[in-house]
C-alpha positions in Angstrom: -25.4 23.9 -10.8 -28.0 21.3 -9.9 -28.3 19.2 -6.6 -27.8 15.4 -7.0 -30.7 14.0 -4.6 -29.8 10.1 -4.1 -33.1 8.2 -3.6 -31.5 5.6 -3.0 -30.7 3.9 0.9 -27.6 1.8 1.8 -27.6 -0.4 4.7 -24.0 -0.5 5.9 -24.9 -4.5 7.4 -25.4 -5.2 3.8 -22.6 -2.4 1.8 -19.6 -3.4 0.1 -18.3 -0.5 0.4 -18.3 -0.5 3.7 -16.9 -4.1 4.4 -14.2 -3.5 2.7 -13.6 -0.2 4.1 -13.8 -2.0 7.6 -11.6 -5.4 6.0 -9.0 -2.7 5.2 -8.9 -1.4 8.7 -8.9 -4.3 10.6 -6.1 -6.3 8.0 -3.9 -2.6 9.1 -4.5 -3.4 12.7 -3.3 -6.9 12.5 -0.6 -6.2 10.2 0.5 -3.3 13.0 0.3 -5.3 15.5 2.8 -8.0 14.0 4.8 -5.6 12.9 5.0 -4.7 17.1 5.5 -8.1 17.9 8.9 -8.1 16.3 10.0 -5.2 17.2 9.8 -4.0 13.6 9.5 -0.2 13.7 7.6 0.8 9.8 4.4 1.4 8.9 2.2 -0.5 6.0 2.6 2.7 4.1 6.1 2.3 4.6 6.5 -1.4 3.5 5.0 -0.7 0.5 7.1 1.4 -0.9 10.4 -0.4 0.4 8.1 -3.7 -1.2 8.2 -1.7 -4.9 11.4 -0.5 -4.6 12.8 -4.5 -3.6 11.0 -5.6 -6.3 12.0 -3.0 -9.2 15.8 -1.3 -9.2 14.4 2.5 -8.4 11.5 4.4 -9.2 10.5 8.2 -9.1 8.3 9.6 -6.9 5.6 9.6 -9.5 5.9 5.8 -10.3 5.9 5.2 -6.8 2.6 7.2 -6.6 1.0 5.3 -9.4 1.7 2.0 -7.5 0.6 3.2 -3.9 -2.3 4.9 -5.2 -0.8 7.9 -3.0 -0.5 11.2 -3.9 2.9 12.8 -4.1 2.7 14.6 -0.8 2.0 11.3 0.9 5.0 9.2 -0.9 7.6 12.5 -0.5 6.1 12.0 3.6 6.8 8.6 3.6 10.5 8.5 1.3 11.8 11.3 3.4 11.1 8.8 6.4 12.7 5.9 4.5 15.9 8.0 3.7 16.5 9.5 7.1 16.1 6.1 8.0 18.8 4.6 6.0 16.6 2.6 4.4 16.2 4.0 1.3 18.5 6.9 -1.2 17.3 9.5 -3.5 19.5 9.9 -6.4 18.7 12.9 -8.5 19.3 12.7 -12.4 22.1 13.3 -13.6 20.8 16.0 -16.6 17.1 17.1 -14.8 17.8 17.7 -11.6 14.1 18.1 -11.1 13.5 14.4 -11.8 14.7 11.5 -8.3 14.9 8.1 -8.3 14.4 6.3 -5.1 16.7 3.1 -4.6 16.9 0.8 -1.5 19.8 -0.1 0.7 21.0 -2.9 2.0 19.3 -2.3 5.3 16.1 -1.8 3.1 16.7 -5.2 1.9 17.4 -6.8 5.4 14.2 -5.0 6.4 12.2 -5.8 3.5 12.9 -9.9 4.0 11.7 -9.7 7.9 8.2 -7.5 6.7 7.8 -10.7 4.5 6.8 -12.7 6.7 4.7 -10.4 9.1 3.0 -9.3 6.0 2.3 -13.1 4.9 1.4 -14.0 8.8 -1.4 -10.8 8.6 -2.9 -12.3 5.2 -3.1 -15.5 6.9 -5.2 -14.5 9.3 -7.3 -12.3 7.5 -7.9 -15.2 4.6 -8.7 -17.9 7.4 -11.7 -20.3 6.3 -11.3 -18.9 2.9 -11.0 -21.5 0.0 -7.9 -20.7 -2.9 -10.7 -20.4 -5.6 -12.4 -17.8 -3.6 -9.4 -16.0 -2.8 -8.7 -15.8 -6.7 -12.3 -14.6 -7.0 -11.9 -12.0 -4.3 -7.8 -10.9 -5.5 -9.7 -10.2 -9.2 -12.9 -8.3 -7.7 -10.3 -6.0 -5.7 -8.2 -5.3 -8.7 -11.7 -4.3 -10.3 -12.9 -2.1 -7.7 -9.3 -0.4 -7.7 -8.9 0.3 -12.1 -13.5 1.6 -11.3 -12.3 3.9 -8.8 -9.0 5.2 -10.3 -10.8 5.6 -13.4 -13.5 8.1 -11.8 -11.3 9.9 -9.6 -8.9 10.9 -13.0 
């Protein structure tokens, strides 16, 4: 096995990489912290599954990991939660019982519409003094760095 010897310096000041990493962070804290505000006890993680699950009838765990870019620990974590919750309801299929599909509830839904607008308050903020076109640029760079990643990591 050889060593791979990078030659090569990043300055953080300077790394995308790292921005985003810290973008990320801070648009979680924000998003937290609204989330506080009104009393709205769920997690980001959380919201985006009950956000998939508004948006399309049910999915399985593994579509709901392909969305989330989770693994399936992290979305059977975070749909156990949902469920105790009442939020969400595992049905298992009817002829492979090995196979669930995860549907919301009405509470979900209630939920869901109240997230809405803490999630479109957080973006808000975080997209301040940034023009529409450059948002567009930004929204399609994103979705590029996302399909370069997955792509190396399968």
């Amino acid at each position: 096995m050889t060593n791979i010897v990078c030659m090569d310096k990043i300055e953080l000041d300077k790394s995308v990489n790292h921005h985003i990493a810290l973008s990320a962070m801070m648009i979680k804290r924000v998003f937290y912290k609204i989330l506080n505000e009104n009393k709205l006890s769920i997690t980001p993680e959380q919201w985006s599954i009950l956000y998939y699950l508004s948006e399309i009838a049910s999915l399985t765990v593994s579509e709901l990991a392909e969305l989330t870019f989770k693994d399936f620990a992290n979305i059977s974590r975070i749909t156990h939660k949902l469920e105790v919750a009442g939020l969400i309801k595992k049905h298992k299929n009817s002829t492979d019982k090995r196979i669930s599909k995860f549907f919301i509830t009405d509470t979900g839904k209630k939920l869901v519409n109240q997230v809405h607008q803490c999630a479109y308050k957080s973006t808000n903020i975080a997209m301040q003094g940034i023009e529409p076109q450059e948002r567009e640029i930004i929204l399609k760079s994103l979705k590029q760095i996302l399909i370069n990643t997955n792509n190396y990591l399968k």
